[in-house]
C-alpha positions in Angstrom: 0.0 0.0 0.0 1.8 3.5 -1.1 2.2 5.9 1.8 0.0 8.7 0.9 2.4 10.8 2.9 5.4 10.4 1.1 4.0 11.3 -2.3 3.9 15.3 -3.3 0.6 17.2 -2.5 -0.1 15.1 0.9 2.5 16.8 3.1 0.5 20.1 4.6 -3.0 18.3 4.1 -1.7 15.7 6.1 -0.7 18.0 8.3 -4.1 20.4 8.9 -6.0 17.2 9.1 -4.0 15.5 12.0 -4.2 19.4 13.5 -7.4 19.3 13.3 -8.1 15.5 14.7 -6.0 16.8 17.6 -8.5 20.0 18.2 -11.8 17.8 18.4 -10.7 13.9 19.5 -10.8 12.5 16.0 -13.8 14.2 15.3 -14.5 14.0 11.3 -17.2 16.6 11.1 -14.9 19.5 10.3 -12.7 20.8 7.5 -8.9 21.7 6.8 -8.0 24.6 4.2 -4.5 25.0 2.3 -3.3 28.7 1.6 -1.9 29.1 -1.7 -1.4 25.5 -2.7 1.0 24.6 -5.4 0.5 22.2 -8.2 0.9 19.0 -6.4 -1.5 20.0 -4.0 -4.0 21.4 -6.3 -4.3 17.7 -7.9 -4.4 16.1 -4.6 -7.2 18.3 -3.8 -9.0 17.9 -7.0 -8.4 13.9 -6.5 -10.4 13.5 -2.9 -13.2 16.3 -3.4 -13.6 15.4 -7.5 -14.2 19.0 -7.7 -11.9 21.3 -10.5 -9.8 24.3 -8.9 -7.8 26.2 -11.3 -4.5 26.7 -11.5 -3.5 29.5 -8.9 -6.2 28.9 -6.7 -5.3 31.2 -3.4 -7.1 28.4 -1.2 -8.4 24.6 -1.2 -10.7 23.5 1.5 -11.3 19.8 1.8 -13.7 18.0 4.3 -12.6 15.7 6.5 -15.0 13.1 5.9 -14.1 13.3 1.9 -10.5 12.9 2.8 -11.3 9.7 5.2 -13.4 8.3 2.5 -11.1 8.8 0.0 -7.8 7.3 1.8 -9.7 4.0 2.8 -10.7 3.5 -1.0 -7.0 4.6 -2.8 -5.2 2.8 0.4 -7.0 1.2 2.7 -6.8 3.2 5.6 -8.7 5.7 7.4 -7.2 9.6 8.0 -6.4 8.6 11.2 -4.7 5.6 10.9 -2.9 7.6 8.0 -2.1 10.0 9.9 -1.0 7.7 12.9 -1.5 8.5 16.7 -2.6 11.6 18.0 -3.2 13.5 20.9 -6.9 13.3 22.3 -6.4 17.1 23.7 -10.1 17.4 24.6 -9.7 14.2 26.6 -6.6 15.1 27.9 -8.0 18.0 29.6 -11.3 16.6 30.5 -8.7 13.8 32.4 -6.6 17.0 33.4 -9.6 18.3 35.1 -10.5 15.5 37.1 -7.5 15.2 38.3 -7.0 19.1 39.5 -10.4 18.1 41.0 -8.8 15.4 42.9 -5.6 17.7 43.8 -8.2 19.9 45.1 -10.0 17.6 47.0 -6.8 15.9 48.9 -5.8 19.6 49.4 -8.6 20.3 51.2 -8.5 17.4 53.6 -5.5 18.9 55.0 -5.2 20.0 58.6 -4.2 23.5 57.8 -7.4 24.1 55.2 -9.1 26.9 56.6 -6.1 28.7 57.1 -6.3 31.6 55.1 -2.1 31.4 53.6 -3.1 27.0 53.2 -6.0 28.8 50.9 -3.6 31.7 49.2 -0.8 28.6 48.5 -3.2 26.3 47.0 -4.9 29.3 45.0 -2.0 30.4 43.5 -1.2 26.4 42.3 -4.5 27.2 40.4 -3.6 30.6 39.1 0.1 29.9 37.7 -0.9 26.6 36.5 1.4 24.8 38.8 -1.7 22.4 39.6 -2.0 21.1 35.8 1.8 20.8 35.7 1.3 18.7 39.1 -1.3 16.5 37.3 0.3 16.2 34.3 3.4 15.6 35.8 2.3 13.0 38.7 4.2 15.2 40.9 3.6 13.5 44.9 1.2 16.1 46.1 -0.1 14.0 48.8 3.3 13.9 50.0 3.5 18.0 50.0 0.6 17.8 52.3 1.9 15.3 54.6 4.2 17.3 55.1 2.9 20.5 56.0 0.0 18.7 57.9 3.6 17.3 60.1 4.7 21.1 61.1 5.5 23.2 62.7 7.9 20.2 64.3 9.8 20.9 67.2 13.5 21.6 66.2 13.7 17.9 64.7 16.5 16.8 62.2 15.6 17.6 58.8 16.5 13.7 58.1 14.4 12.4 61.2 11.8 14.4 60.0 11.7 13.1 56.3 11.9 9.5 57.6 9.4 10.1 60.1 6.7 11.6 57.8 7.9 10.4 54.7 10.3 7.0 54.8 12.7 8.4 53.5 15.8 10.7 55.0 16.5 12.3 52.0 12.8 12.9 50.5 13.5 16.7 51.4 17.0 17.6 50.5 16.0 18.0 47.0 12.7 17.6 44.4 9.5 18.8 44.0 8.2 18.0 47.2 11.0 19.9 48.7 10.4 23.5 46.2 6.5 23.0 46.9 6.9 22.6 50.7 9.3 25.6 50.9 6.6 27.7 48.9 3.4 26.9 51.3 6.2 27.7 54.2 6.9 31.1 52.8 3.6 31.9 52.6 2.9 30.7 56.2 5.6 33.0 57.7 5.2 35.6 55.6 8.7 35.6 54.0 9.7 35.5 50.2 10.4 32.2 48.6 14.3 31.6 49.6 16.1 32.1 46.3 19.4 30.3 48.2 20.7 28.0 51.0 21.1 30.7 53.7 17.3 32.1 53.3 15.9 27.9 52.9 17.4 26.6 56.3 16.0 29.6 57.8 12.9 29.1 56.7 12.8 25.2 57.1 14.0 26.3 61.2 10.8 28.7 61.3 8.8 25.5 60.5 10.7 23.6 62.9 13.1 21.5 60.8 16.7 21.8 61.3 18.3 21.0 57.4 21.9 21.4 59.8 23.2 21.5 63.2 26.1 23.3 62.5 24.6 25.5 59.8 22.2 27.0 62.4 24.3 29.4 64.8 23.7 32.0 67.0 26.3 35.0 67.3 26.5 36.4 70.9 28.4 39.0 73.0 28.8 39.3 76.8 26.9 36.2 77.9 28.4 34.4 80.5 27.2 30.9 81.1 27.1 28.0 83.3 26.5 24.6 82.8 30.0 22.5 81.0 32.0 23.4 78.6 29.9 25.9 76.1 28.6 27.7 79.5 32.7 28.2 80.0 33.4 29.2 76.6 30.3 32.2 77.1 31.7 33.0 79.9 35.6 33.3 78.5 34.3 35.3 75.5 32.4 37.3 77.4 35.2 38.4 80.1 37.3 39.6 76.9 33.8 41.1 75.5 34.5 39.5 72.3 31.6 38.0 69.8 31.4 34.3 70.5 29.5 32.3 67.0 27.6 29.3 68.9 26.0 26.3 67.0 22.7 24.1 67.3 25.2 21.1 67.7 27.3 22.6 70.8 23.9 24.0 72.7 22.4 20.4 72.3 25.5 18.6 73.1 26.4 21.0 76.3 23.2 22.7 77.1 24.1 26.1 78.8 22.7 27.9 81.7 21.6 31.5 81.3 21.4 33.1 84.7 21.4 36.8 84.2 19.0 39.3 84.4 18.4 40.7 81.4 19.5 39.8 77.1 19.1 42.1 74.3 18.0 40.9 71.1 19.4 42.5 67.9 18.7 41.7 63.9 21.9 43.1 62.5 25.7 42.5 63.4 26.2 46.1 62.5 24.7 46.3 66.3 27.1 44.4 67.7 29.8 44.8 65.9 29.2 48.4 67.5 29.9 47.6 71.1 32.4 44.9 70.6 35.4 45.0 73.1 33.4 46.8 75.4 31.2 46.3 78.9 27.8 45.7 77.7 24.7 44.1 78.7 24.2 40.6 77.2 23.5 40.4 73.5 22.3 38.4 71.5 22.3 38.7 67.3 19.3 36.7 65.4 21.3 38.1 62.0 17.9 38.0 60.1 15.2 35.3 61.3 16.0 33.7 64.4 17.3 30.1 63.6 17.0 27.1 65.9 19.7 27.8 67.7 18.5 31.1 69.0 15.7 30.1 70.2 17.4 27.3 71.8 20.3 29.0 73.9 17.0 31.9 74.5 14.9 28.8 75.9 18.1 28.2 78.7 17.6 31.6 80.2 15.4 31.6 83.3 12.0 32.4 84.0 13.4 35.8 85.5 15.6 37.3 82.5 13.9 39.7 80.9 14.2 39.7 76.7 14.6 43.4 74.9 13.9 41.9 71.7 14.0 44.4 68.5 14.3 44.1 64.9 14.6 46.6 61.4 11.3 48.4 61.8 10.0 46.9 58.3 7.2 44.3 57.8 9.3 41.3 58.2 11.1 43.1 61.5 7.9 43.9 63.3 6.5 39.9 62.0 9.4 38.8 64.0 9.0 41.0 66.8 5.8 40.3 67.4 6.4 36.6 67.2 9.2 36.6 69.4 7.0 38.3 72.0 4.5 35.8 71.5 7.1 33.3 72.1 8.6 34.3 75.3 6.5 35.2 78.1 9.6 37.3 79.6 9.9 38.9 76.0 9.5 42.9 75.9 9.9 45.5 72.9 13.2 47.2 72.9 13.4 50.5 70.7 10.3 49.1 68.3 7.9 51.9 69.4 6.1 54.1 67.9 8.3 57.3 69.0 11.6 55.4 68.0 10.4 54.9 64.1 9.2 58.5 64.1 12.8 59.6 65.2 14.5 57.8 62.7 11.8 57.4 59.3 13.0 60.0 57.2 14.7 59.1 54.1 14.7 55.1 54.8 14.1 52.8 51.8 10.1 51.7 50.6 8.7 49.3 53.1 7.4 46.2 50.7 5.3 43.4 51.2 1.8 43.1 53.3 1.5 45.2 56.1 2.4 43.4 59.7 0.1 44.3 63.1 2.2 45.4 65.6 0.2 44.4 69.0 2.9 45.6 71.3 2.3 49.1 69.8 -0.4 50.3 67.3 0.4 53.2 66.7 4.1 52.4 65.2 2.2 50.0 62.3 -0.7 53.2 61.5 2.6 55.6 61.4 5.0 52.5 59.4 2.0 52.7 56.8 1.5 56.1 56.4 5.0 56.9 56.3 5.6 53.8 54.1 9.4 54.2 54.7 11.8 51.2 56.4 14.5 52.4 59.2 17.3 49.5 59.5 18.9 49.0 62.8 22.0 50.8 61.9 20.2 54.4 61.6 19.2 53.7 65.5 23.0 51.9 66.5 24.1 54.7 68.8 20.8 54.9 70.7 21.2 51.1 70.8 24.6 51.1 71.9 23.7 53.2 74.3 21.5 51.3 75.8 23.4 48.3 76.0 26.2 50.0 77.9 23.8 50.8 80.2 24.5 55.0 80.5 23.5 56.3 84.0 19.8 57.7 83.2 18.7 56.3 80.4 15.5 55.0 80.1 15.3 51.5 77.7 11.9 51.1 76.3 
C-alpha cells in the first residue's frame, strides 16, 4: 500500500488534518484549508473532493469526511490511521480536570485548610498553572501535604523528620516535594520564597526543621554561662567582650545555663559589631530570622531574665517581633515603638510586602504605613549602643 504521505501534494494536508483531529478527539465533522497550494497540491485536492480548482487557486478546502473516505478507498486506511497517533487534547483536559479536582479535594483534607495562607498557596497552584503541571506531571502532592499537615515540628532533624513523615531521609534535600513545601512555608511565615541556601534553612527552622546542626548558629556578645563546657566558653568570651559564633550542635550537646537578668535581642551584626570589646549588657544577634539555635540557647535563660527583643522596623522586623513576643513570656519590645520609628523614618528605603500588626504598639504600624518608609537598625546603633552600655539615666523602652 503506497504511503499517501510520502508522495507530493499530501505533506501540509496531512498535516491540517492531524491538526485538526487533535482540536476535536478524532472528530470527522470539520474541515482543513490549504493557503496558496502549489501544483501538487492542487491535484491532490481535486483527486479527494472530485471538484476542479484552477490553476492558482489562493485556497483549497477539503472536508474531512471526503479525505477519510477517499484514503480507505485509494489505500486502505482511514485519515487517522494515515495520519498515525494523536493527541486526544479534549480528553486530555477533560482527564486533566479530574484530576486538578482530585488535587483539590486531597488539598482540602489537610489539617491546615481553613487557614487563610493554606488557601492563598493552594490558589496560587490554580492561578500559575502549577496544579495542571502537578497533574500532568504526577508530581507526589499527597506527599506536600503530609508534610505540611507534620509542622510546625519541634526543632527535629531535617533527616528524622523526612523519615518520620515520609520513609525516606532524604525525600526533602532535593525535588519537588522539597520547592512545593518551601513555597506553602513562605507563605505561612510571611517571607519571600528563599532564592538560596542561607534564606531555605532559615525558613525550614521557622517550620521547625533543622536541614543542619552546625549550619544553624547564634552569634553572641557578653553572655556568660554556666553549665560545662559551652557555659565556660560564654563566659571566657564574654570576660574579653569579644563576639562568641555558637551552634545548634554545641547547645544540644552541652546545654548552657543563662542566669542573668536581662539579654538584648538584635537583627543586624552592624549592632554588635558596635559595642564589641566593650562592657555591655548581654547580646544576643538573630542576623535575620532567628534560627534554631537562638531560640534554643534563649529557651536556657530563666523564668526571671527579661528579653529586649528588637528588629529593622519593616514588615518582616515587626513579624518577627511580634512573634518573638509571643514566644517568650519574659519577651518585651526594645526600641520598636512608635516614638523610636518616628525619630528615625526620614529618608529610609520603601517598606514592601503586606503590612504586619504590631500588637505591642499600634500606633508604630498606622505611622509604618503612612509613612511607608523602612529604618534599618543601623540608623538607630548609637541609641542602641547606648542602651546596651547601660549610660547612667537612660531609660530602655
Amino acid at each position: 500500500m503506497p504511503d499517501p504521505g510520502a508522495e507530493p501534494g499530501w505533506q501540509r494536508l496531512l498535516a491540517a488534518a492531524r491538526r485538526s483531529l487533535e482540536r476535536t478527539g478524532g472528530s470527522l465533522a470539520g474541515s482543513v484549508s490549504l493557503a496558496a497550494p502549489d501544483e501538487a497540491e492542487r491535484r491532490v485536492v481535486i483527486g479527494v473532493t472530485g471538484v476542479h480548482r484552477p490553476a492558482g487557486v489562493a485556497r483549497v478546502t477539503v472536508r474531512l469526511a471526503e479525505l477519510d473516505a477517499f484514503l480507505r478507498a485509494a489505500h486502505g486506511a482511514g485519515l487517522a490511521e494515515t495520519v498515525g497517533p494523536f493527541r486526544d487534547r479534549p480528553g486530555e483536559r477533560a482527564r486533566e480536570a479530574v484530576g486538578r479536582d482530585a488535587a483539590l479535594s486531597l488539598a482540602g483534607e489537610s489539617r491546615h485548610a481553613t487557614q487563610p495562607w493554606y488557601l492563598d498557596f493552594v490558589a496560587s497552584l490554580r492561578r500559575d498553572g502549577t496544579l495542571t503541571r502537578i497533574v500532568r506531571a504526577g508530581l507526589p502532592l499527597p506527599a506536600v501535604v503530609t508534610v505540611l499537615d507534620a509542622l510546625p515540628a519541634a526543632g527535629e532533624p531535617m533527616p528524622v523528620f523526612a523519615e518520620r513523615v515520609l520513609g525516606d531521609t532524604k525525600a526533602l534535600t532535593d525535588g519537588p516535594v522539597r520547592g512545593l513545601v518551601l513555597r506553602a512555608l513562605a507563605g505561612w511565615h510571611q517571607v519571600p520564597v528563599p532564592a538560596g541556601a542561607e534564606q531555605e534553612r532559615a525558613l525550614w527552622e521557622l517550620a521547625g526543621v533543622v536541614p543542619d546542626d552546625l549550619a544553624s548558629q547564634v552569634l553572641v556578645l557578653n553572655l556568660p554561662a554556666g553549665g560545662g563546657l559551652l557555659g565556660e566558653w560564654l563566659t571566657g568570651a564574654a570576660a574579653a567582650h569579644v563576639p562568641f559564633r555558637v551552634t545548634l550542635h554545641q547547645l544540644r550537646l552541652t546545654p548552657p545555663v543563662l542566669a542573668v537578668p536581662e539579654i538584648f535581642v538584635c537583627e543586624n551584626p552592624a549592632v554588635l559589631r558596635a559595642v564589641t570589646g566593650r562592657a555591655t549588657a548581654p547580646l544576643v544577634c538573630t542576623e535575620g530570622v532567628p534560627s534554631a539555635a537562638v531560640h534554643l540557647l534563649l529557651g536556657a535563660a530563666g523564668p526571671g531574665t527579661v528579653i529586649r527583643w528588637r528588629n529593622d522596623f519593616d514588615w518582616t522586623g515587626v513579624r518577627l517581633t511580634g512573634s518573638a513576643l509571643a514566644r517568650y513570656p519574659s519577651a518585651v519590645p526594645w526600641r520598636m515603638g512608635a516614638a523610636d520609628y518616628a525619630g528615625a523614618a526620614g529618608t529610609g528605603p520603601g517598606l514592601l510586602g503586606a503590612a504586619a500588626a504590631t500588637s505591642w504598639d499600634p500606633e508604630l504600624g498606622e505611622l509604618m504605613t503612612r509613612e511607608g518608609r523602612s529604618v534599618m537598625e543601623e540608623r538607630l546603633i548609637d541609641t542602641l549602643a547606648d542602651d546596651l552600655c547601660g549610660y547612667p539615666g537612660r531609660a530602655v523602652a
